[in-house]
HTML snippet that shows the backbone in 3Dmol.js (N, CA, C, O; Angstrom):
<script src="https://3Dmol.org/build/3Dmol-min.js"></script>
<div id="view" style="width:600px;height:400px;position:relative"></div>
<script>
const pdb = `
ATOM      1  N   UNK A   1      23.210  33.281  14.792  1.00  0.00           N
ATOM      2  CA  UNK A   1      22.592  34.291  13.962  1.00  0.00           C
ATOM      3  C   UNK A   1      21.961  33.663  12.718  1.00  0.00           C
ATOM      4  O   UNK A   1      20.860  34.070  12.349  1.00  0.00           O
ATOM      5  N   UNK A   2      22.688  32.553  11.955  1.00  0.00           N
ATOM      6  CA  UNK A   2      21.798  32.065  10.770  1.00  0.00           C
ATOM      7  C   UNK A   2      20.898  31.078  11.197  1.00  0.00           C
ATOM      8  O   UNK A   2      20.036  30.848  10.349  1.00  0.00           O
ATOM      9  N   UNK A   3      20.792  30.307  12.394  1.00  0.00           N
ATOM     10  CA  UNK A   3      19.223  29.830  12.731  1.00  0.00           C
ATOM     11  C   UNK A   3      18.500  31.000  13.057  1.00  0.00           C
ATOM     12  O   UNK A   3      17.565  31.021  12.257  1.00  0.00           O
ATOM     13  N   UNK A   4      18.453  31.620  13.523  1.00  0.00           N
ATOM     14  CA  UNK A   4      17.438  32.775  13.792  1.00  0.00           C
ATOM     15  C   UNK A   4      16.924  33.644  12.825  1.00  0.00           C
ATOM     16  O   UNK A   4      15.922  34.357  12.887  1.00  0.00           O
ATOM     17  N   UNK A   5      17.758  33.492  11.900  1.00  0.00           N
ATOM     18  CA  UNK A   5      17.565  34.852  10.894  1.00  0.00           C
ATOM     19  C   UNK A   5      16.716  33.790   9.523  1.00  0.00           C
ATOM     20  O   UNK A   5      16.230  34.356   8.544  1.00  0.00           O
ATOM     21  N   UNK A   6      16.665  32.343   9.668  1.00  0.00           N
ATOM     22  CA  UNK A   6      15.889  31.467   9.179  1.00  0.00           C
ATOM     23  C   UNK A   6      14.991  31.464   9.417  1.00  0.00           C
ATOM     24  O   UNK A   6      14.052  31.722   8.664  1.00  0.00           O
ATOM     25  N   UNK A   7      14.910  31.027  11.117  1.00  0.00           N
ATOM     26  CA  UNK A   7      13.555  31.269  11.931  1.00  0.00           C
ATOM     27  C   UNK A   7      12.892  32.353  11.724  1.00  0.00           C
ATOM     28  O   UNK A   7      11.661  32.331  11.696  1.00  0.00           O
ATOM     29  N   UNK A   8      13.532  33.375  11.561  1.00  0.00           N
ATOM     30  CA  UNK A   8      12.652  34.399  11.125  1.00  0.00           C
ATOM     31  C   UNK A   8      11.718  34.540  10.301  1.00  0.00           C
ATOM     32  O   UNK A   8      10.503  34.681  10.446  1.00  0.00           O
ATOM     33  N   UNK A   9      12.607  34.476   9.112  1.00  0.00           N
ATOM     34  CA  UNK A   9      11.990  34.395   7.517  1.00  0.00           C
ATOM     35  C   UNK A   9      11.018  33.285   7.472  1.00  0.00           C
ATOM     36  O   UNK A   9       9.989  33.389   6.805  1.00  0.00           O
ATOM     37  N   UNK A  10      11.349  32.051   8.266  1.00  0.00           N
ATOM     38  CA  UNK A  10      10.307  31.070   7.957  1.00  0.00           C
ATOM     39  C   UNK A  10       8.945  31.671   8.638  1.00  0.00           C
ATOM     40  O   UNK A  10       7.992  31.898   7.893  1.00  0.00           O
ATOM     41  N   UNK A  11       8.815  31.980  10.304  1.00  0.00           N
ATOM     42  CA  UNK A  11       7.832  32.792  10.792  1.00  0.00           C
ATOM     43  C   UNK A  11       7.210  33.360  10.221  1.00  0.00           C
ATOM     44  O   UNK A  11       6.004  33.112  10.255  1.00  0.00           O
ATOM     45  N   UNK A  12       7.793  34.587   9.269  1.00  0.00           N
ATOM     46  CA  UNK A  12       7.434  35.523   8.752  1.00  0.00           C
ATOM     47  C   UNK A  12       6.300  35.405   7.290  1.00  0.00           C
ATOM     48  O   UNK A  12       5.241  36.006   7.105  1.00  0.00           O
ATOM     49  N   UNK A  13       6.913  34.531   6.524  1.00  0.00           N
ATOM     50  CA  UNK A  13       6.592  33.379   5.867  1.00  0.00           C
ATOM     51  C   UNK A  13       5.222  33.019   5.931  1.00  0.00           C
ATOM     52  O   UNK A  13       4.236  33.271   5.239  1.00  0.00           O
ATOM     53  N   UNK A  14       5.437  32.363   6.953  1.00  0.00           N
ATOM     54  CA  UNK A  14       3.806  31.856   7.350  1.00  0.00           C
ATOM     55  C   UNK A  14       2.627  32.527   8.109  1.00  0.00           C
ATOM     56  O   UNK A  14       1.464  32.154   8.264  1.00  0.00           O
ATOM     57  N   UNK A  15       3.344  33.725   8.567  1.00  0.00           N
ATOM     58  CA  UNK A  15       2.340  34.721   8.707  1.00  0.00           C
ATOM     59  C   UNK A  15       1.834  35.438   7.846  1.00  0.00           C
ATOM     60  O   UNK A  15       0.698  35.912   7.857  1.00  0.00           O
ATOM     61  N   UNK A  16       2.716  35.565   6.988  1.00  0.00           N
ATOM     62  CA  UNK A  16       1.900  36.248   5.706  1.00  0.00           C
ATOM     63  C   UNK A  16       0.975  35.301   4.900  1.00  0.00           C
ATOM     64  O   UNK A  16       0.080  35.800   4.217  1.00  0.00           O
ATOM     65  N   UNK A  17       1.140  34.033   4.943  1.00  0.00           N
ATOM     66  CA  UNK A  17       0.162  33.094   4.783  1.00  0.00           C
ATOM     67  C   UNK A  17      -1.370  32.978   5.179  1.00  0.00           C
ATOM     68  O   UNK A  17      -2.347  32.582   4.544  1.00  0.00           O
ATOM     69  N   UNK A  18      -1.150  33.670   6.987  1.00  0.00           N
ATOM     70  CA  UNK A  18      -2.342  33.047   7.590  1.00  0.00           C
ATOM     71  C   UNK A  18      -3.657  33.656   6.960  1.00  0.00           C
ATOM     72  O   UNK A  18      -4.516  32.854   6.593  1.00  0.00           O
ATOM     73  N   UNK A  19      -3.918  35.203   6.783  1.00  0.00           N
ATOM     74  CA  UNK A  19      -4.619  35.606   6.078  1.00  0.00           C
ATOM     75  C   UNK A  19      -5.830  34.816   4.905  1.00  0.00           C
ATOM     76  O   UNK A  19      -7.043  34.818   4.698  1.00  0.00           O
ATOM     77  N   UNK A  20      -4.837  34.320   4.473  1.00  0.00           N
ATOM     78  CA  UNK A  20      -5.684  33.421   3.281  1.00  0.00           C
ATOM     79  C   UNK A  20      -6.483  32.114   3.641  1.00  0.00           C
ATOM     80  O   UNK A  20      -7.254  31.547   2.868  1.00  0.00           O
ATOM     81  N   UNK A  21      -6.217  31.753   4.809  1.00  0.00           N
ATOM     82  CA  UNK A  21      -6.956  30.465   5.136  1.00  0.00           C
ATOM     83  C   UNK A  21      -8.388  30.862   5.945  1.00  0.00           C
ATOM     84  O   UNK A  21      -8.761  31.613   6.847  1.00  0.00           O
ATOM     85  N   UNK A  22      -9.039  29.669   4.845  1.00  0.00           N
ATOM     86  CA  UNK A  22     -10.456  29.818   5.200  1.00  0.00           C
ATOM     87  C   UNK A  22     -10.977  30.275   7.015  1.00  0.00           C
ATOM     88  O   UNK A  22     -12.121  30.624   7.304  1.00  0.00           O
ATOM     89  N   UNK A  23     -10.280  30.201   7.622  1.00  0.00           N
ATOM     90  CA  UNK A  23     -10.619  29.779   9.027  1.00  0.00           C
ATOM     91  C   UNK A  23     -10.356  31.439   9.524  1.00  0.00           C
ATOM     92  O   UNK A  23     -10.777  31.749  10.639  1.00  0.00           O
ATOM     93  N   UNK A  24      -9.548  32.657   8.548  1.00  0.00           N
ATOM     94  CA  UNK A  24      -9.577  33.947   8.882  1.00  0.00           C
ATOM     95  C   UNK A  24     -10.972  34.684   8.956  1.00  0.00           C
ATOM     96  O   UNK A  24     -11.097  35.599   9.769  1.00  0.00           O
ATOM     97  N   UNK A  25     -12.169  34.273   8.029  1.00  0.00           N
ATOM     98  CA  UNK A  25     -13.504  34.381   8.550  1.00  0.00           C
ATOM     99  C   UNK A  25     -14.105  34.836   9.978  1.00  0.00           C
ATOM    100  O   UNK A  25     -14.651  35.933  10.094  1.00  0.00           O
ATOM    101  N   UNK A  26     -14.006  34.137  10.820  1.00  0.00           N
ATOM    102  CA  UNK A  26     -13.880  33.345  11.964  1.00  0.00           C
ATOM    103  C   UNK A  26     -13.305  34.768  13.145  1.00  0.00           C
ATOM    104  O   UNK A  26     -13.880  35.311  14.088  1.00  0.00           O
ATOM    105  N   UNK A  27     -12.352  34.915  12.712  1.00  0.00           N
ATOM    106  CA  UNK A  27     -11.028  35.571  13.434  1.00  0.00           C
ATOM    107  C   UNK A  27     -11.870  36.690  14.151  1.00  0.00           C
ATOM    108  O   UNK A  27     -12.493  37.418  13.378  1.00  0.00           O
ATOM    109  N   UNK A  28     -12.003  36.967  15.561  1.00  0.00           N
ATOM    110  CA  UNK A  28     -12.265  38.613  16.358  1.00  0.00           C
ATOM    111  C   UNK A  28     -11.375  39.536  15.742  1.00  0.00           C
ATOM    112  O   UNK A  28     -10.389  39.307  15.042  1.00  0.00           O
ATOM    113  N   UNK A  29     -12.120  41.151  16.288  1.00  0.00           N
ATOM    114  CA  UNK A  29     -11.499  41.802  16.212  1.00  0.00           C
ATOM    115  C   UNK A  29     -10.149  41.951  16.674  1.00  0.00           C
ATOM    116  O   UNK A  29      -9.303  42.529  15.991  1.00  0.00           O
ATOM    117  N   UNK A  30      -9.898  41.438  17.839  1.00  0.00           N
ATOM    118  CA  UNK A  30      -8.561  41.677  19.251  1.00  0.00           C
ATOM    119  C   UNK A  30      -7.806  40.534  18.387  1.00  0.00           C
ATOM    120  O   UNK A  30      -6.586  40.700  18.378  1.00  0.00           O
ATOM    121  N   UNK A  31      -8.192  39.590  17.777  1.00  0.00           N
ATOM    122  CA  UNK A  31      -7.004  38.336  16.946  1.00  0.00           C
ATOM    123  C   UNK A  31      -6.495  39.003  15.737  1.00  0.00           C
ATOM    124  O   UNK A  31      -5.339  38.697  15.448  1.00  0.00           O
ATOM    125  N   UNK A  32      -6.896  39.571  15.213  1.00  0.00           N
ATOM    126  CA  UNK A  32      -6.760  40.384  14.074  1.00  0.00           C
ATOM    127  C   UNK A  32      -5.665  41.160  14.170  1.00  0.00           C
ATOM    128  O   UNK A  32      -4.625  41.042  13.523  1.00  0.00           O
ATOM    129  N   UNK A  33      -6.059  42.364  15.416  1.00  0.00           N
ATOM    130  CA  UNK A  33      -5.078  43.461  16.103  1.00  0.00           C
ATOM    131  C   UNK A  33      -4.015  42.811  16.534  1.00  0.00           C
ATOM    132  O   UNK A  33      -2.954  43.375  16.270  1.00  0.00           O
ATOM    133  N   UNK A  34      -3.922  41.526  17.273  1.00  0.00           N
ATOM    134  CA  UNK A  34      -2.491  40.986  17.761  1.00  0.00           C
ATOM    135  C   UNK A  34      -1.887  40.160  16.514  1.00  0.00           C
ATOM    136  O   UNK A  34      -0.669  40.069  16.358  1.00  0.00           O
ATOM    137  N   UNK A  35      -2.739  39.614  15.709  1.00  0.00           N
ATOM    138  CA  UNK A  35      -2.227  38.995  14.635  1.00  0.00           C
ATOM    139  C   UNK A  35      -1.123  40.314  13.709  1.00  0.00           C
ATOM    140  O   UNK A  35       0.044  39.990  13.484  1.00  0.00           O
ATOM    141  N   UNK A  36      -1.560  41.540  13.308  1.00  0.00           N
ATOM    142  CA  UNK A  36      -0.959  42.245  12.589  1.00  0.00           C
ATOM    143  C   UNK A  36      -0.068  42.816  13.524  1.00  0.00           C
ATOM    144  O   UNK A  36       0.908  43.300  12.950  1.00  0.00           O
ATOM    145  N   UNK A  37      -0.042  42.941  14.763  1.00  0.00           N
ATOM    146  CA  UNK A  37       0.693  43.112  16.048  1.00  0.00           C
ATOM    147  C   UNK A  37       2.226  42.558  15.770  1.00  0.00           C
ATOM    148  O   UNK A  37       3.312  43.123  15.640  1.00  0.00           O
ATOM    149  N   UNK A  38       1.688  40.859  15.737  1.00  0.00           N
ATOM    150  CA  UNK A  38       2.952  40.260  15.545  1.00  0.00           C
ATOM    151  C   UNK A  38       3.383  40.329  14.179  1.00  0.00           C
ATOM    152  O   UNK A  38       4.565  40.586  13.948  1.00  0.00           O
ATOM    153  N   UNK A  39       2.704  40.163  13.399  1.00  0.00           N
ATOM    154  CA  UNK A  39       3.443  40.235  12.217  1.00  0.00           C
ATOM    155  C   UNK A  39       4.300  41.544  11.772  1.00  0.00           C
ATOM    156  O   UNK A  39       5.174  41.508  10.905  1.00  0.00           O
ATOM    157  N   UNK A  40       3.918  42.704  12.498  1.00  0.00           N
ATOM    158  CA  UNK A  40       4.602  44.058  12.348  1.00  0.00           C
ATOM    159  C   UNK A  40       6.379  43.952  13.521  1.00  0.00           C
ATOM    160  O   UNK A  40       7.495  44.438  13.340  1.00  0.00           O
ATOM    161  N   UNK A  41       5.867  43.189  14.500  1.00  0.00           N
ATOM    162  CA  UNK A  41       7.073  42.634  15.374  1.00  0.00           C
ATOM    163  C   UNK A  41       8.134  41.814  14.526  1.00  0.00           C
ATOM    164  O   UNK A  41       9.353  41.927  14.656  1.00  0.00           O
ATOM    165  N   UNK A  42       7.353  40.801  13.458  1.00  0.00           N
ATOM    166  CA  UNK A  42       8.012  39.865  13.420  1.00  0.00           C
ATOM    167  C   UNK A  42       8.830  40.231  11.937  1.00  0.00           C
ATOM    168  O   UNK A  42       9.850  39.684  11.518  1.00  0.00           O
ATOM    169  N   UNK A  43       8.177  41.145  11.403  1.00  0.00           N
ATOM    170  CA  UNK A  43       9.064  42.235   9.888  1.00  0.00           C
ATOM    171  C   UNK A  43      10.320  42.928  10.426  1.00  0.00           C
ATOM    172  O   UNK A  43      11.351  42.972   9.756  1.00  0.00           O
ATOM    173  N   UNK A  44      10.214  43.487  11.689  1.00  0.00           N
ATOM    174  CA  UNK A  44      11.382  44.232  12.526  1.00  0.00           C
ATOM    175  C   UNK A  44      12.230  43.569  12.648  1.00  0.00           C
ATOM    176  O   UNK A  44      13.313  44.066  12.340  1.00  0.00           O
ATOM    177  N   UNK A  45      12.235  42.367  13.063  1.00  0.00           N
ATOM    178  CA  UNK A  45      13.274  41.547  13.646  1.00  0.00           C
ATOM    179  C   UNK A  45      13.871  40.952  12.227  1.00  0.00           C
ATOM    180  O   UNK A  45      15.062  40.655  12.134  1.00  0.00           O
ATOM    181  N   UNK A  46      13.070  40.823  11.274  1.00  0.00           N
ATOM    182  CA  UNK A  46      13.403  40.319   9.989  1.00  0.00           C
ATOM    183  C   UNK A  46      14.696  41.321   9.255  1.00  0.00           C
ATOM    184  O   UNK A  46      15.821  40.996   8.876  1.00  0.00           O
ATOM    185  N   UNK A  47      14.011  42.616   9.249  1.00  0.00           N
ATOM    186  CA  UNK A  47      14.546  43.908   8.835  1.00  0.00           C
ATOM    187  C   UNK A  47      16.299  43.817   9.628  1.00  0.00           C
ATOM    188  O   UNK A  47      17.472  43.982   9.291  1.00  0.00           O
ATOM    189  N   UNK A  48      15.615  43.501  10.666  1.00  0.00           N
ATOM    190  CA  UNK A  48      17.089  44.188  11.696  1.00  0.00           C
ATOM    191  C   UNK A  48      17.967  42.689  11.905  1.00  0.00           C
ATOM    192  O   UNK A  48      18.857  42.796  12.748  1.00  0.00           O
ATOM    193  N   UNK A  49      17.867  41.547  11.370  1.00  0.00           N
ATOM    194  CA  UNK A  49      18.719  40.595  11.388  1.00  0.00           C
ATOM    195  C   UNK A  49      19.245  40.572  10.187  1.00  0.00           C
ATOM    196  O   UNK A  49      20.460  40.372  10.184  1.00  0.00           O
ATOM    197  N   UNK A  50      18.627  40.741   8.928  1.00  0.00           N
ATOM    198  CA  UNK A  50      19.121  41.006   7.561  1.00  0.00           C
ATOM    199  C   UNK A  50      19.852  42.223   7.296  1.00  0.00           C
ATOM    200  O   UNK A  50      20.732  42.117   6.441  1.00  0.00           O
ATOM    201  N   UNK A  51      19.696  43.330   7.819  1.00  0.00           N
ATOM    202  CA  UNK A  51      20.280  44.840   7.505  1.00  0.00           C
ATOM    203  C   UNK A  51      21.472  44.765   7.536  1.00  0.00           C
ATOM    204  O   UNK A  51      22.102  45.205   6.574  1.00  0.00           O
ATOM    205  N   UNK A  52      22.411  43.969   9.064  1.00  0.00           N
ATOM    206  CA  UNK A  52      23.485  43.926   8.707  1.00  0.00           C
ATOM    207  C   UNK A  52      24.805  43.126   7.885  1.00  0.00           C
ATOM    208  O   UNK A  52      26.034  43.063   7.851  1.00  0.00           O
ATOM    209  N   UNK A  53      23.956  42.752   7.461  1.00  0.00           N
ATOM    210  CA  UNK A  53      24.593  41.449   6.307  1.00  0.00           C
ATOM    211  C   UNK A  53      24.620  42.202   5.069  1.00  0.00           C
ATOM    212  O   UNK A  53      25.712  42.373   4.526  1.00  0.00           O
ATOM    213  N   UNK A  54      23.417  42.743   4.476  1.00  0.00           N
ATOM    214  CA  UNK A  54      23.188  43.620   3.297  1.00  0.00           C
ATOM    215  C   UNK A  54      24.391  44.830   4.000  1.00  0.00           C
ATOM    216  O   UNK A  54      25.482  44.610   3.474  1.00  0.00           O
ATOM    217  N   UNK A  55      24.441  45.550   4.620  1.00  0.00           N
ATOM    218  CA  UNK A  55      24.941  46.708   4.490  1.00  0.00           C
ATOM    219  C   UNK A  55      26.615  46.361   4.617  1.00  0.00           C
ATOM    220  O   UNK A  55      27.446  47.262   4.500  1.00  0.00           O
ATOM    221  N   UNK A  56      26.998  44.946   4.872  1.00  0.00           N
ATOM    222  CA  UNK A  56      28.611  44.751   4.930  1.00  0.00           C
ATOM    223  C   UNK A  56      29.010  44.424   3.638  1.00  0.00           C
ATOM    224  O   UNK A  56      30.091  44.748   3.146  1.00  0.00           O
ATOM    225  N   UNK A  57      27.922  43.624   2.957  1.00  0.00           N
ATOM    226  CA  UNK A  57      28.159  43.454   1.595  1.00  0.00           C
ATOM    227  C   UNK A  57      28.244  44.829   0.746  1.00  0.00           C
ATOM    228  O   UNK A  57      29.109  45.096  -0.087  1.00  0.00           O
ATOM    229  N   UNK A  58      27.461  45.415   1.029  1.00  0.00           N
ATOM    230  CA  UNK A  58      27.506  47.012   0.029  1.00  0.00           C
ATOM    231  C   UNK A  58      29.144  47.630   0.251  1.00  0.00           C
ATOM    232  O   UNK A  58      29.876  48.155  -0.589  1.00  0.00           O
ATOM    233  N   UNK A  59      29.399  47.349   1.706  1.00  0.00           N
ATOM    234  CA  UNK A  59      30.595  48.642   2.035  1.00  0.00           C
ATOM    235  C   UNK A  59      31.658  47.375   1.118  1.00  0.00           C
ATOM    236  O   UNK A  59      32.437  47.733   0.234  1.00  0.00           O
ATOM    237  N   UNK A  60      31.522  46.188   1.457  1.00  0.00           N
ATOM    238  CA  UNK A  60      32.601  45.208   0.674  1.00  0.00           C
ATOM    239  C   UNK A  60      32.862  45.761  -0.601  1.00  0.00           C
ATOM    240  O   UNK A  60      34.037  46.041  -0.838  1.00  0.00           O
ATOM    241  N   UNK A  61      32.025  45.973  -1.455  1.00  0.00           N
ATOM    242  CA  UNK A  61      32.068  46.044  -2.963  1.00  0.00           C
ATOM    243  C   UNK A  61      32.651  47.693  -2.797  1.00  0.00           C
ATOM    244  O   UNK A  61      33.599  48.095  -3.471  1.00  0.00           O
ATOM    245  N   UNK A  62      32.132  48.316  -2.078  1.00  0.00           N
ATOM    246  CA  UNK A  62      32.656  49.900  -2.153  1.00  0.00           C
ATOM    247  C   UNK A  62      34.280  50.261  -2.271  1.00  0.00           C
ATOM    248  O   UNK A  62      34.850  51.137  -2.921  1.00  0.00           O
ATOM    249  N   UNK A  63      34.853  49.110  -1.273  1.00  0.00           N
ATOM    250  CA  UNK A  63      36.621  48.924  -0.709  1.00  0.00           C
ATOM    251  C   UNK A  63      37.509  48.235  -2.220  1.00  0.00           C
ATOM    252  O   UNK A  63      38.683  48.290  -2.585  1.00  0.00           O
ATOM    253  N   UNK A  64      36.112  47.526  -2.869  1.00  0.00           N
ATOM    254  CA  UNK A  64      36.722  46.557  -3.918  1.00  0.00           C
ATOM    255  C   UNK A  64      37.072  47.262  -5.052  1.00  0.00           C
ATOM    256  O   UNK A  64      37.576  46.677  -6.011  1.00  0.00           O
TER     257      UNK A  64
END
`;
const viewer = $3Dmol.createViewer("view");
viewer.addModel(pdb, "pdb");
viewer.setStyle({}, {cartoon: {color: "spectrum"}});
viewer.zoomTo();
viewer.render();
</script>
């Protein structure tokens, strides 16, 4: 779970990057659509590998 949930963030990371490089010019319509495709895939998986870590910590402090 913590390589993946790295892998994630790093992915994620650099997709929010790609945007800015000169070479997005360039980009079709259909690269565009799968580009924000994945990056909307790749926020989910971000969301849903982090959620349950945040939400054990909250109930922790609640018991404390």
């Amino acid at each position: 779970m913590r390589v993946a949930s790295v892998g994630i963030q790093v992915l994620l990371a650099f997709l929010l990057v790609v945007p800015f490089q000169t070479g997005w010019k360039h980009v079709t319509a259909f690269e565009k659509y799968d580009y924000f495709l994945t990056l909307l895939c790749i926020a989910t998986a971000a969301v849903l590998l982090i959620a349950p870590s945040i939400h054990h910590r909250l109930l922790a402090q609640l018991d404390a």
